[in-house]
N, C-alpha and C positions, 0 to 999 in steps of 0.2 A: 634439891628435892628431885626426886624422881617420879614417875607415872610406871605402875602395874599398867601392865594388859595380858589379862590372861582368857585362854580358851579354853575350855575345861567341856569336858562331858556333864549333860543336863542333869544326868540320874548322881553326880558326885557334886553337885553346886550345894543343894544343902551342908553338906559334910564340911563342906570347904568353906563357908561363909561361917557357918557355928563355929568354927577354929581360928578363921580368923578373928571374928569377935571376940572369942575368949583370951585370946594373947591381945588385943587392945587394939586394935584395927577396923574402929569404925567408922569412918567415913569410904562407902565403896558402893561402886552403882552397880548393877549386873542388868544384863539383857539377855533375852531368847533370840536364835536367829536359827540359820540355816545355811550351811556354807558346800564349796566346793573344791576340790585342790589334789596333791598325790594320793592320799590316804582312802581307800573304799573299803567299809566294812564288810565283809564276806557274811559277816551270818545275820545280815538284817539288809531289806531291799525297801528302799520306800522312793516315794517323790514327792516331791512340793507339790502342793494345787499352783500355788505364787509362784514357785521358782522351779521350772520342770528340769534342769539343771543340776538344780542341789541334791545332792545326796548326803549330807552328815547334819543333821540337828545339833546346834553347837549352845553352852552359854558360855557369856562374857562376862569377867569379871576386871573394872577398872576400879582403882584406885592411885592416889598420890599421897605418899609416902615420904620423910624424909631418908636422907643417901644411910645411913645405919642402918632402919630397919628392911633394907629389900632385901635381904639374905634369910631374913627369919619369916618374911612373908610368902619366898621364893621357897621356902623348905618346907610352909605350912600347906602350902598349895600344892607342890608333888605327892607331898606325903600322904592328902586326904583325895589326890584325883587319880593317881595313879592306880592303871587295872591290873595292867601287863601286856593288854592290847593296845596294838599300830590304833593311832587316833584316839590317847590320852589328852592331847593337848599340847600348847605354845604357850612361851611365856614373852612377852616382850615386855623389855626398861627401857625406858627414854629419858632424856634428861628433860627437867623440868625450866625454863627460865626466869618465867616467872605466875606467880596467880594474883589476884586481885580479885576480892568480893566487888559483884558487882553494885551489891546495897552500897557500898565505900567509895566506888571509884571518883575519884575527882578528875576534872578536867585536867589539871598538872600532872597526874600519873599516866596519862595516856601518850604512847608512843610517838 
């Protein structure tokens, strides 16, 4: 299994969640944040009141996926976040080792 983490622009998060739900992608959490790093938008100036540092309004979109589909999730997600501008987004895979529902876990399955 693997973990999506994707960074995606706020204003393309809808587009990109309606796509992934429709190809069958649905267990995925998304967050609003605010981040900071090489990339500065030239034609938009803003600050945090919280974070006088940030400069990029980011959403996150995590999910876990098993190892076949993160090619078709990896394609759904460029293809509905991409502008053409610097500070589209990151996508990071990680390997998964293992998950366990917490409502299930027994005392035996614990590390």
């Amino acid at each position: 299994m693997k973990e999506i983490k994707a960074f995606v622009r706020p204003k393309r998060l809808t587009d990109i969640v309606n796509k992934l739900r429709e190809a069958g992608f649905l267990g995925l959490t998304v967050f609003e944040g605010e981040g900071t790093g090489r990339y500065s938008d030239n034609r938009k100036k803003w600050s945090s009141l919280s974070h006088p540092f940030s400069h990029s309004k980011i959403a996150k979109i995590e999910m876990v996926i098993s190892d076949e589909k993160v090619g078709k999730a990896m394609q759904i997600i460029h293809e509905n976040g991409e502008t053409g501008y610097p500070g589209d987004g990151i996508i990071y895979v990680s390997e998964i080792l293992e998950a366990v529902k917490v409502k299930t876990l027994k005392p035996d399955d614990i590390i």
